[in-house]
DOFIDO-748180 format. One line per field, with one value per residue (C-alpha): residue in one letter; chain; x, y, z. Coordinates in steps of 0.02 Angstrom, whole numbers, padded with zeros to 5 digits. Each point is the difference from the previous one (the first is absolute). Layout:
<rolos>
type = [A / ...]
mol = [A / ...]
u = [X / ...]
v = [Y / ...]
w = [Z / ...]
</rolos>
This chain:
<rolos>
type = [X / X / X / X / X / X / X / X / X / X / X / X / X / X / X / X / X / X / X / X / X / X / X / X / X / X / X / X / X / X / X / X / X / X / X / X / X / X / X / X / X / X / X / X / X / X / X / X / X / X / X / X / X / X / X / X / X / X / X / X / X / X / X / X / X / X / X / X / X / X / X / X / X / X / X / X / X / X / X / X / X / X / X / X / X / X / X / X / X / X / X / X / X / X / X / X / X / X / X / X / X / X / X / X / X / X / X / X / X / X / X / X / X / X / X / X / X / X / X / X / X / X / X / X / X / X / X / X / X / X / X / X / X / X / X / X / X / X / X / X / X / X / X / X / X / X / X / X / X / X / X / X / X / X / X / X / X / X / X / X / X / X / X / X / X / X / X / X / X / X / X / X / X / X / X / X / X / X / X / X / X / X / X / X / X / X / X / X / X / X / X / X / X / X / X / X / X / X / X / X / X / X / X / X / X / X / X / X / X / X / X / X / X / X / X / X / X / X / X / X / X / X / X / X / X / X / X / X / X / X / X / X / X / X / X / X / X / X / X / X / X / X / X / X / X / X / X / X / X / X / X / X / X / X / X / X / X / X / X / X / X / X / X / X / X / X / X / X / X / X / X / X / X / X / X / X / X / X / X / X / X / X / X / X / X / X / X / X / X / X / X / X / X / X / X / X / X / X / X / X / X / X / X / X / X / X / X / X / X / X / X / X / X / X / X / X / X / X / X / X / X / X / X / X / X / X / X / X / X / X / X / X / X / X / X / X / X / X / X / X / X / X / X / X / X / X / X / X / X / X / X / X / X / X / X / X / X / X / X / X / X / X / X / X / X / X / X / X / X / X / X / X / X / X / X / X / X / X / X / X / X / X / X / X / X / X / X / X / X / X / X / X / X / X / X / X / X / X / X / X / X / X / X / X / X / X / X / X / X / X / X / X / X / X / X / X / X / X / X / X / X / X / X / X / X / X / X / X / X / X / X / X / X / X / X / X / X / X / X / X / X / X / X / X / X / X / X / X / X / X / X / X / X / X / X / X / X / X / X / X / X / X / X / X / X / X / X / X / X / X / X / X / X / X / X / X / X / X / X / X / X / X / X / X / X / X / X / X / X / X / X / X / X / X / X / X / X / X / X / X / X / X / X / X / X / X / X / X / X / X / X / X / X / X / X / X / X / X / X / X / X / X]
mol = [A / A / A / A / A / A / A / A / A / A / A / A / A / A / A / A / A / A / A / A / A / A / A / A / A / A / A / A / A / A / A / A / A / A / A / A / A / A / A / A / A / A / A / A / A / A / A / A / A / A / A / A / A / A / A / A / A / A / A / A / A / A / A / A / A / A / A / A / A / A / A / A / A / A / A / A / A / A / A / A / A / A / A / A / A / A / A / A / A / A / A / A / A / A / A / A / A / A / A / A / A / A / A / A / A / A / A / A / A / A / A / A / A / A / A / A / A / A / A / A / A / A / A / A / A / A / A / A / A / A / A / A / A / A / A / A / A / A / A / A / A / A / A / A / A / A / A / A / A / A / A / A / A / A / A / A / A / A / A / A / A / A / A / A / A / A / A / A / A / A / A / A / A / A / A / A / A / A / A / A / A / A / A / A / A / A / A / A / A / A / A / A / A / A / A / A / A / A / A / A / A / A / A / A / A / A / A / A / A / A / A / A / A / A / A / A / A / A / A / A / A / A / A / A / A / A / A / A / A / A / A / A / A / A / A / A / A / A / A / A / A / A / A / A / A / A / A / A / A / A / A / A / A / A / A / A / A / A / A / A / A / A / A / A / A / A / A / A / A / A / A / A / A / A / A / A / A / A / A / A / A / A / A / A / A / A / A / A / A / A / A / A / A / A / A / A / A / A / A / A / A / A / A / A / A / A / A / A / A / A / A / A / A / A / A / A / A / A / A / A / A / A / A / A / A / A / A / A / A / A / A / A / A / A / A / A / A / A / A / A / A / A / A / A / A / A / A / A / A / A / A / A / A / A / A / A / A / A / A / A / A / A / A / A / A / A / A / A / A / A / A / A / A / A / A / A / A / A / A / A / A / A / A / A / A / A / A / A / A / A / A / A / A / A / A / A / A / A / A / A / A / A / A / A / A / A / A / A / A / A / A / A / A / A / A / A / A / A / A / A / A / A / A / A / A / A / A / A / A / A / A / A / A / A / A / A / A / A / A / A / A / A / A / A / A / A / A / A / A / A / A / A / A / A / A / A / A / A / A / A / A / A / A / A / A / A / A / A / A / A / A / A / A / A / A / A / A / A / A / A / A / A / A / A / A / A / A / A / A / A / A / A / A / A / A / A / A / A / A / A / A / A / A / A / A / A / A / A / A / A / A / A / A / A / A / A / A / A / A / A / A / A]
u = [-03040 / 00014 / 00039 / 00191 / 00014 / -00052 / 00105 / 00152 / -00046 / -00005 / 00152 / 00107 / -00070 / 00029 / 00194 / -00015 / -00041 / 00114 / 00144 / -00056 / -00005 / 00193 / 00055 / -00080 / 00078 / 00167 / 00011 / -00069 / 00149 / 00124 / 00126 / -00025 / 00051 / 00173 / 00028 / -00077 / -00179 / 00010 / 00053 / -00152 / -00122 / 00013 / -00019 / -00156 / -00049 / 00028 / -00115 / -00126 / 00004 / 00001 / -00159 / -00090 / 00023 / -00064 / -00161 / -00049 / 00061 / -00134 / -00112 / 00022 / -00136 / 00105 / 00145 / 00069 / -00016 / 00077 / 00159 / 00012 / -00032 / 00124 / 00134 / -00030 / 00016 / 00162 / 00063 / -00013 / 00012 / 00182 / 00054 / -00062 / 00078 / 00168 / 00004 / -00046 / 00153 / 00097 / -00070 / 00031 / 00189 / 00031 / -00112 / 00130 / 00144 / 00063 / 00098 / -00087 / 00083 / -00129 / 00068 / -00042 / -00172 / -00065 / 00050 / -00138 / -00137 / 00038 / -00110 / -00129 / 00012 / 00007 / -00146 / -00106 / 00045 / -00038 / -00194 / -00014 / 00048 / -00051 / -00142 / 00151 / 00135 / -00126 / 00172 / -00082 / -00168 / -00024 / -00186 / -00094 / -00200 / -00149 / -00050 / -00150 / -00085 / -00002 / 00031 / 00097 / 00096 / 00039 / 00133 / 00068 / 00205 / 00131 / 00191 / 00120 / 00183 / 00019 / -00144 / 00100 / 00150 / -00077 / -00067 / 00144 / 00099 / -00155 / -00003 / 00172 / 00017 / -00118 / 00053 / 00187 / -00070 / -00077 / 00184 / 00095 / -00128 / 00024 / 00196 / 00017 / -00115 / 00116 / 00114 / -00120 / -00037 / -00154 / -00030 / -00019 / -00082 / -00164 / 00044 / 00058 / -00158 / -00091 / 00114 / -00016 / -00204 / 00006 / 00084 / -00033 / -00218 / 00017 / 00112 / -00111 / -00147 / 00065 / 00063 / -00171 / -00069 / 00100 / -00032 / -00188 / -00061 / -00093 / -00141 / 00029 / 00079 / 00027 / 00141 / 00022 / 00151 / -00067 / -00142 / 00128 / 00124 / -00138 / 00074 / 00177 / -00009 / -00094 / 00190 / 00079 / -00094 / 00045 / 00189 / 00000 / -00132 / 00052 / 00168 / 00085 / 00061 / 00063 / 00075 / 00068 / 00069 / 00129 / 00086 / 00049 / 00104 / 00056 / 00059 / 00091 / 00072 / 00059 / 00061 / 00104 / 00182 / 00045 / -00001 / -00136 / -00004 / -00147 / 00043 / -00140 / 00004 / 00104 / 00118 / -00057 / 00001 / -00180 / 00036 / 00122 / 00006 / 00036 / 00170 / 00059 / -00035 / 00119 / 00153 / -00020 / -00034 / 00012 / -00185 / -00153 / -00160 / 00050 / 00078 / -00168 / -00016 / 00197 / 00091 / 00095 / 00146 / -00011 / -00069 / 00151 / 00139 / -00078 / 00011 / 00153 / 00163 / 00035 / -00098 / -00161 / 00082 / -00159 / -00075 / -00188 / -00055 / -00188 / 00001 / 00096 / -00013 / -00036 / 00157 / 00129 / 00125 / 00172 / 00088 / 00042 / 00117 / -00107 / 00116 / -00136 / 00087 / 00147 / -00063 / 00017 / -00155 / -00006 / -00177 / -00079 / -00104 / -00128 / -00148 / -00148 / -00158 / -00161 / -00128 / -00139 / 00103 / 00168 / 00089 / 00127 / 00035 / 00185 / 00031 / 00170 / 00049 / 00126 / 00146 / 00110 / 00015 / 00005 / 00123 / 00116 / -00025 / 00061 / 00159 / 00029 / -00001 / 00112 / 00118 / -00012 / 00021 / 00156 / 00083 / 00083 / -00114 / 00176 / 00113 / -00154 / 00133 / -00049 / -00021 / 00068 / -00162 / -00003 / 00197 / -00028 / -00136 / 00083 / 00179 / -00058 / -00056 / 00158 / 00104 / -00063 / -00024 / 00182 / 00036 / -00093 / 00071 / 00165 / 00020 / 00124 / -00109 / 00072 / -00069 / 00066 / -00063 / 00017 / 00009 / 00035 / 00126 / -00031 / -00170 / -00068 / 00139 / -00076 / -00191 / 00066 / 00105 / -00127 / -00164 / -00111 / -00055 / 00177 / 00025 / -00168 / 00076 / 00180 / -00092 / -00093 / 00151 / 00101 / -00130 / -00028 / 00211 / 00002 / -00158 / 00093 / 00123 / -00104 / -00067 / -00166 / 00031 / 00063 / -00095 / 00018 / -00079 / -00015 / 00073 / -00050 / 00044 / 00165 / 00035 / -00036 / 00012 / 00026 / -00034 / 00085 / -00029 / 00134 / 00131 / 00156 / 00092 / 00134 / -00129 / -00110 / 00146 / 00039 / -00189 / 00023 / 00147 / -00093 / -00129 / 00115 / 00085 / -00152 / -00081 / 00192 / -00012 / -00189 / -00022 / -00168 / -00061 / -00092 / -00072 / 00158 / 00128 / 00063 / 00042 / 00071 / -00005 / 00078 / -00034 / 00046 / -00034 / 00008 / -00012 / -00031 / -00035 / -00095 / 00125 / -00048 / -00023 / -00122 / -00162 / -00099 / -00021 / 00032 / 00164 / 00041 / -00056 / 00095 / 00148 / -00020 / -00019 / 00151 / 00101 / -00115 / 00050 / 00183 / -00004 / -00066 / 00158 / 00104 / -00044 / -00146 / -00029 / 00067 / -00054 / 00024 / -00016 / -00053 / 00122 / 00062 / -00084 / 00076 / -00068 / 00153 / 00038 / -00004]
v = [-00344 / 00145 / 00172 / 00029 / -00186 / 00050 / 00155 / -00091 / -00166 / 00121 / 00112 / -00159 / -00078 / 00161 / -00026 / -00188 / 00058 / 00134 / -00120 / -00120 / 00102 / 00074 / -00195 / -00045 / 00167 / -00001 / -00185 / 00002 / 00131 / -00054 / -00032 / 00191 / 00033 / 00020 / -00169 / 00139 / -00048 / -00173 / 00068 / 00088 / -00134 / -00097 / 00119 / 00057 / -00204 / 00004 / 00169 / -00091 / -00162 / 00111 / 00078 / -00141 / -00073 / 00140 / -00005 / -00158 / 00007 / 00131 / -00117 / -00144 / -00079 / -00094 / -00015 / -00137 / 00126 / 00139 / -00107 / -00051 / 00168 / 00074 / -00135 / 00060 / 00182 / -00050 / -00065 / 00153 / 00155 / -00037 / -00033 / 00130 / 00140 / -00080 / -00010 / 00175 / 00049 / -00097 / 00067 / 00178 / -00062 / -00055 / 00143 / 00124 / -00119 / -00033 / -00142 / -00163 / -00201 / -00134 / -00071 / 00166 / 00000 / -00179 / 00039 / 00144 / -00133 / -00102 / 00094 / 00003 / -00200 / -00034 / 00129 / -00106 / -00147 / 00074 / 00028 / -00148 / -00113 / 00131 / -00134 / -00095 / 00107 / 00175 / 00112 / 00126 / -00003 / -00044 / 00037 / -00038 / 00009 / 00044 / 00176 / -00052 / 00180 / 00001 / -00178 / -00071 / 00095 / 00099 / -00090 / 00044 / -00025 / 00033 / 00019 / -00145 / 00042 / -00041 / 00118 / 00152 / -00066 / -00027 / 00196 / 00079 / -00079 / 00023 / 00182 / 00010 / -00062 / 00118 / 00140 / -00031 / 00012 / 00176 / 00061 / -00069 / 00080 / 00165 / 00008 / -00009 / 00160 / 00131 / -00113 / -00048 / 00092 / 00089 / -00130 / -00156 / 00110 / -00046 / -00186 / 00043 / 00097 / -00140 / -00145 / 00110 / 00007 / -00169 / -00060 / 00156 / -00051 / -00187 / 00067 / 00139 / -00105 / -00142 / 00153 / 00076 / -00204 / -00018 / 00171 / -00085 / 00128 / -00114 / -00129 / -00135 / -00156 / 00033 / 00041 / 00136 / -00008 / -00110 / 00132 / 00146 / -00112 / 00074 / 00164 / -00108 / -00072 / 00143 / 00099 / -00131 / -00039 / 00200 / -00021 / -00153 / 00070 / 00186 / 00011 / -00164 / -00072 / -00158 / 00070 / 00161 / -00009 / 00109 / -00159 / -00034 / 00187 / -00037 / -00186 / 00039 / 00155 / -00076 / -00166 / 00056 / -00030 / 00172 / 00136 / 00158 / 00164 / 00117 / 00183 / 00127 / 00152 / 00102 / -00145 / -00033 / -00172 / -00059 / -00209 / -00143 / -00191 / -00142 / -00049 / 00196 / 00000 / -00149 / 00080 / 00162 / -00040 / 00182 / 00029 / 00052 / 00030 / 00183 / 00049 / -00004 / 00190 / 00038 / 00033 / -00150 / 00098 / 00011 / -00175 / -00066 / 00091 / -00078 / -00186 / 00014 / 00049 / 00010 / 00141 / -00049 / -00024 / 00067 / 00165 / -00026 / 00187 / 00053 / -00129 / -00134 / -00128 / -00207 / -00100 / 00093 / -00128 / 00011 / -00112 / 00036 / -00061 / 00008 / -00041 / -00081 / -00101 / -00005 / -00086 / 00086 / -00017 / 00042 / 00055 / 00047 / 00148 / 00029 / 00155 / -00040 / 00141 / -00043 / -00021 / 00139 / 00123 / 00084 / -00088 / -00154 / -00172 / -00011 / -00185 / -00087 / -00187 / -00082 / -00020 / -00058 / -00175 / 00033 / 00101 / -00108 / -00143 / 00094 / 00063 / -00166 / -00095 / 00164 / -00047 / -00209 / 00079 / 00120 / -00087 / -00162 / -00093 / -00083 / 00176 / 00128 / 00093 / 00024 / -00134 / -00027 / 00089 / 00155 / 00008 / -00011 / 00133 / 00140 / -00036 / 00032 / 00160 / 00041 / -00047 / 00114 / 00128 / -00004 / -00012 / 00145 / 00114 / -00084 / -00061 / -00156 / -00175 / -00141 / -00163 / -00157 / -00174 / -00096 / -00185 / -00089 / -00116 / -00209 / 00057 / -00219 / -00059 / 00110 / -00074 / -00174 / 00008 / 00106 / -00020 / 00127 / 00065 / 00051 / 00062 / 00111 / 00067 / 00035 / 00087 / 00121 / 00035 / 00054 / 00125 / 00061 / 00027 / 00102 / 00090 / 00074 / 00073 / 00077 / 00210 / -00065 / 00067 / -00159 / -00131 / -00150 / -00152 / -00199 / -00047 / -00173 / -00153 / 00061 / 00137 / 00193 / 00148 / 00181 / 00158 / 00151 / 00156 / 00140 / -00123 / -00020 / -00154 / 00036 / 00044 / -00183 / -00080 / 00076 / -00034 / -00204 / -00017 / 00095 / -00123 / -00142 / 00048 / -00012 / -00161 / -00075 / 00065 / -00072 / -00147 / -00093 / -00079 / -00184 / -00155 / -00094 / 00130 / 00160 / 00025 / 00128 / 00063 / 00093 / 00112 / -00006 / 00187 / 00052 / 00185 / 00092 / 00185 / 00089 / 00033 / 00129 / -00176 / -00073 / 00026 / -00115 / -00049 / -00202 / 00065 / 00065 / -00158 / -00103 / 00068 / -00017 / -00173 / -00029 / 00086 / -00096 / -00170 / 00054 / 00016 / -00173 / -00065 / 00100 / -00093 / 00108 / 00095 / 00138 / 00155 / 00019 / 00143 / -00008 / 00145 / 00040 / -00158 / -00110 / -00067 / 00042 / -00043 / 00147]
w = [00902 / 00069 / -00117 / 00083 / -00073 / -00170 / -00028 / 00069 / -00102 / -00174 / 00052 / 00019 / -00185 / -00074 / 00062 / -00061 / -00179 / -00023 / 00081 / -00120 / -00141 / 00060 / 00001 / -00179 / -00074 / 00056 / -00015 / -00188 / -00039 / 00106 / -00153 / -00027 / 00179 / 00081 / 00123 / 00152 / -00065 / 00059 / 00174 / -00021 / -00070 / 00166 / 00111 / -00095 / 00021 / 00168 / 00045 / -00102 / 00111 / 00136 / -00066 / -00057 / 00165 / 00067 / -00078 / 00025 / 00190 / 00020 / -00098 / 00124 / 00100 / 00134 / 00097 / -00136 / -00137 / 00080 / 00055 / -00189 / -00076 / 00128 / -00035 / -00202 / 00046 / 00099 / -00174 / -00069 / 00125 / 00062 / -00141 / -00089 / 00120 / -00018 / -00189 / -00012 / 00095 / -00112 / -00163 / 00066 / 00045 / -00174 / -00088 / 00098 / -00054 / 00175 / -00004 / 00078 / -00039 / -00037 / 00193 / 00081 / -00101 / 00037 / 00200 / -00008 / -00033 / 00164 / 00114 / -00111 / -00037 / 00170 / 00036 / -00104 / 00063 / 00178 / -00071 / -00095 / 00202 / 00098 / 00065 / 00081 / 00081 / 00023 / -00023 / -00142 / 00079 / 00190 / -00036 / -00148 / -00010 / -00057 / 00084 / 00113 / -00038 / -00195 / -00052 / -00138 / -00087 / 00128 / 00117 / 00177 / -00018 / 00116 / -00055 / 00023 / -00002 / -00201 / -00021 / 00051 / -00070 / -00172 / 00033 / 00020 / -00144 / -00127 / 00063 / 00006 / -00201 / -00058 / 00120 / -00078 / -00176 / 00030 / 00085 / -00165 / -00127 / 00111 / 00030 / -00208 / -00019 / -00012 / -00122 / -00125 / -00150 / -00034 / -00150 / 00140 / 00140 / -00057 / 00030 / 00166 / 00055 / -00035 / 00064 / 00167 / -00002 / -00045 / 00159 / 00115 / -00019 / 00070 / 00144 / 00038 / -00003 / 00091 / 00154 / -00009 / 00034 / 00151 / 00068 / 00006 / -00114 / -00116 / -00004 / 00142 / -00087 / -00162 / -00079 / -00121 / -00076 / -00171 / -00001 / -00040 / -00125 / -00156 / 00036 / 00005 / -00155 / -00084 / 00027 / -00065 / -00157 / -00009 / -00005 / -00120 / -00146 / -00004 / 00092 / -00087 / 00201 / -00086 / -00144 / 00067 / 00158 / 00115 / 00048 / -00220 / -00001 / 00168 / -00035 / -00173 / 00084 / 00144 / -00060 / -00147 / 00025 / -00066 / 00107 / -00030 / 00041 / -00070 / 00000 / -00038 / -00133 / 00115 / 00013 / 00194 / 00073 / -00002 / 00014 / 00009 / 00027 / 00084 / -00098 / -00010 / 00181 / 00024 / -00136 / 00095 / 00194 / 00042 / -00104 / 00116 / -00045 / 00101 / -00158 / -00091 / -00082 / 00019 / -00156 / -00081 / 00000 / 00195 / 00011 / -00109 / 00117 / 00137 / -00041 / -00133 / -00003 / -00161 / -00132 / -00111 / -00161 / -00086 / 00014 / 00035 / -00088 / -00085 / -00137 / 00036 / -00115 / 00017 / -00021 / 00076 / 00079 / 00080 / 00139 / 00175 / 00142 / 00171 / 00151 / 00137 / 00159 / -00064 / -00150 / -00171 / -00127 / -00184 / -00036 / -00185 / 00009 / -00126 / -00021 / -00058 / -00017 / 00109 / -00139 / 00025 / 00104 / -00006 / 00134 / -00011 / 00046 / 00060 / -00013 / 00071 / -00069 / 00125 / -00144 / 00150 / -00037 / -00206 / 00019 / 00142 / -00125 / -00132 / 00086 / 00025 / -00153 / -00057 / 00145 / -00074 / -00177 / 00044 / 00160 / 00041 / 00110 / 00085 / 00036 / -00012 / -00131 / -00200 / -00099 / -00173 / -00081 / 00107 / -00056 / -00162 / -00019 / 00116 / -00070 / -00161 / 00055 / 00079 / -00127 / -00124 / 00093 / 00028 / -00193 / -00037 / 00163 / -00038 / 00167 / 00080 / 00012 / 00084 / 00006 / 00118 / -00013 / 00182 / 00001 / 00198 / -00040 / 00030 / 00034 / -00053 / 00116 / 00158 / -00070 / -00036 / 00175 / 00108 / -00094 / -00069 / 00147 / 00038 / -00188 / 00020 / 00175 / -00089 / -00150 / 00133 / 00101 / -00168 / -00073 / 00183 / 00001 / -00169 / 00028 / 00174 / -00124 / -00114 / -00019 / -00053 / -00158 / -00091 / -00077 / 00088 / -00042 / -00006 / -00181 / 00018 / 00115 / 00102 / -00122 / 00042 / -00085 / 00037 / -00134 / 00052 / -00058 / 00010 / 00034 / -00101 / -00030 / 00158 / 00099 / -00052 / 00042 / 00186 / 00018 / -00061 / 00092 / 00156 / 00011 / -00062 / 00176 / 00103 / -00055 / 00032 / 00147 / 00030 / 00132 / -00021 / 00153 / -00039 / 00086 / -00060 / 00039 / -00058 / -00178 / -00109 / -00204 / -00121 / -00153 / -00181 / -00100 / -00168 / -00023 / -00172 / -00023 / -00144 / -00147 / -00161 / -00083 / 00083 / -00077 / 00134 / 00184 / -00051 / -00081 / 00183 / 00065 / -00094 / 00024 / 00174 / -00008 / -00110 / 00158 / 00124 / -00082 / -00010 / 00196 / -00001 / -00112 / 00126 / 00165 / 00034 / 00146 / -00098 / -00104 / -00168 / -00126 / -00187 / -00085 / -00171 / -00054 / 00122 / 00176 / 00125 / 00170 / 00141]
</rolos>
């Protein structure tokens, strides 16, 4: 055997044990490791394969053994150039599916399978032999059109790798550069290697890529013992920073944009990473249009919190902001929670709580609680206070002749009729079934009355368009204003009623007004 044999033969076993070794060790503590190490552990058992059949190709005494060594090294070598560019994809955090992931391993599958037939279709190698000069295990080869397929994409994986690992240089922090640097030596020496082989600038037939994966694995048995590569990794800050749904901007200590994320990129679409070293204050003129509601000076403190409206596409969106220090330095984390859906659920189960759901006016509740208010603020300013109780007259003969559909539609079309008459001022509000209720403040009895009788006049006047025809309805009223002996709004009320139920006795359709003790007729 000749010496170039020997020193090949022991370059390529010192790569076997230091793979192996790599395999045992990372598989041992895998449970320690972050789910990248397994990405890892198989492409490490892949450059082993490759190496071991490496070793014993150059070991071979025939033709036989070299095919079968070569088909073992073909289990490993493609393989293992692929699965590096997917551990440096995930290391960097890029995102990859499982679909996209598995389709990466089809040239190499079928680049095997292309070594392991090659006997019967001659399409990886046209030419396959022992070299008449030197013997076995020296062959003479010629390329088949797989062959230079298989080249390109194996060169191209690892190639790839090397351009990832360098276009994340300038963002990485100097805590994870150290990975880098050796993620890049660890894919730039096979590449260099293999270009220096095909240049022709090495031993005739033998390959010495497995003799250069020592120095390979050497790097990476580096980055995992002394720079924790599985257990501190750029792609954990990036992954947490990026993939929380609250928005994050990092300002340094002289309160200048130095980061953002993902989601605060997609609350404010005006953010670019142009801005990085501009002062907030200019930052936050440029992709708001409302002011920070928090003044970012020397020693802001954590917890500061306020709300603000952002107006984006003609979308409104309520967002919480909240300052929190940067542990270690004396800049801040300005954090924004999307509050927009909190808060439009919340305006609507006040709307459900103070509204009725039918006319969109108040409901008996809201009435209740702002009368209240009303009323004694008129007993203590001394103030006229009129109330006037509504009720549509026959409203069961229009549901038991029309349905309630039609009753529902009638309902609408009378608050919609007295609301067209009202300042905006008044109270008005569902009392209850076909009964409605207005509070008015500043109003004396006459004027309650004019205002009864006003809308009296306009429902009259009403003409309700149905599938069965067109219909009409009337309006009974009771109207009672704040005396010096009332001491409560229910007094009010029920003296309002008493005049509302003499307008019933009446013949309805009519207004009547509760005075001196006495519901009368207007």
């Amino acid at each position: 055997m000749s010496s170039s044999l020997i020193v090949s033969i022991t370059l390529i076993s010192t790569s076997i044990v230091l793979n192996l070794y790599i395999c045992l060790y990372v598989f041992i503590k895998r449970k320690h490791y972050m789910s990248i190490a397994n990405v890892f552990l198989l492409h490490s058992v892949f450059s082993l394969i490759y190496c071991v059949g490496s070793v014993f190709l150059l070991m071979s005494t025939s033709l036989s053994e070299i095919k079968f060594w070569n088909t073992v090294l073909y289990a490993g070598m493609p393989f293992s150039a692929t699965m590096g560019l997917l551990f440096i994809i995930k290391y960097l955090g890029i995102h990859f599916s499982k679909i996209a992931s598995w389709s990466l391993m089809i040239v190499p599958m079928i680049s095997f399978l292309m070594v392991a037939t090659n006997d019967w279709h001659q399409l990886h190698y046209r030419v396959l032999e022992l070299d008449p000069l030197q013997g076995a295990p020296f062959v003479y080869l010629e390329m088949g059109v797989w062959y230079i397929i298989h080249g390109f994409y194996t060169f191209g994986s690892m190639f790839g790798a090397v351009l990832l690992v360098v276009s994340r240089w300038r963002d990485t922090e100097d805590l994870y550069r150290p990975q880098l640097m050796s993620l890049l030596f660890g894919q730039l020496i096979p590449i260099v290697t293999a270009f220096v082989y095909l240049l022709g600038l090495t031993p005739t037939g033998i390959d010495p890529v497995p003799m250069v994966l020592w120095l390979t694995s050497l790097f990476y048995l580096w980055s995992i013992s002394t720079s924790r590569m599985f257990t501190l990794i750029p792609i954990a800050k990036d992954a947490i920073f990026n993939s929380i749904n609250d928005g994050v901007m990092v300002v340094d200590e002289s309160r200048r944009l130095v980061e953002f994320n993902d989601a605060c990129k997609r609350m404010f679409p005006d953010l670019d990473v142009s801005m990085f070293g501009d002062s907030f204050s200019v930052v936050w003129d440029t992709i708001s249009d409302v002011s920070f509601p928090i003044e970012l000076g020397r020693g802001s403190e954590s917890s500061q919190q306020d709300l603000i409206q952002h107006r984006s596409k003609d979308a409104t969106y309520t967002y919480q902001v909240q300052i929190s220090n940067v542990q270690g330095s004396e800049g801040l984390l300005i954090i924004f929670t999307d509050m927009t859906e909190v808060k439009n659920l919340q305006s609507q189960l006040e709307h459900f709580a103070y509204y009725d759901e039918l006319t969109g006016i108040y409901n008996r509740r809201a009435f209740f609680q702002y009368c209240e208010e009303a009323f004694q603020e008129s007993k203590e300013q001394d103030t006229p206070f009129t109330i006037i109780l509504t009720d549509i007259d026959y409203f069961k003969k229009v549901n038991d002749t029309y349905g309630h559909s039609v009753g529902d539609q009638v309902l609408e079309q009378v608050a919609k009729v007295c609301q067209s008459q009202l300042h905006g001022r008044e109270l008005f509000a569902r009392y209850g079934g076909e009964e409605f209720v207005l509070g008015v403040k500043g109003y004396t009895e006459e004027e309650g009355a004019a205002l009864a009788e006003q809308l009296r006049s306009e429902v009259e006047a009403l003409t309700i368009h149905t599938p069965d025809g067109k219909i009409t309805v009337t309006l009974s009223l009771g109207v009672a204003a704040l005396t010096k002996e009332d001491e409560a709004l229910y007094q009010i009320l029920n003296h309002a009623d008493q005049a509302l139920y003499r307008a019933k006795e009446a013949g309805r359709n009519r207004v009547c007004v509760y005075q001196n003790s006495t519901p009368e007729l207007v």
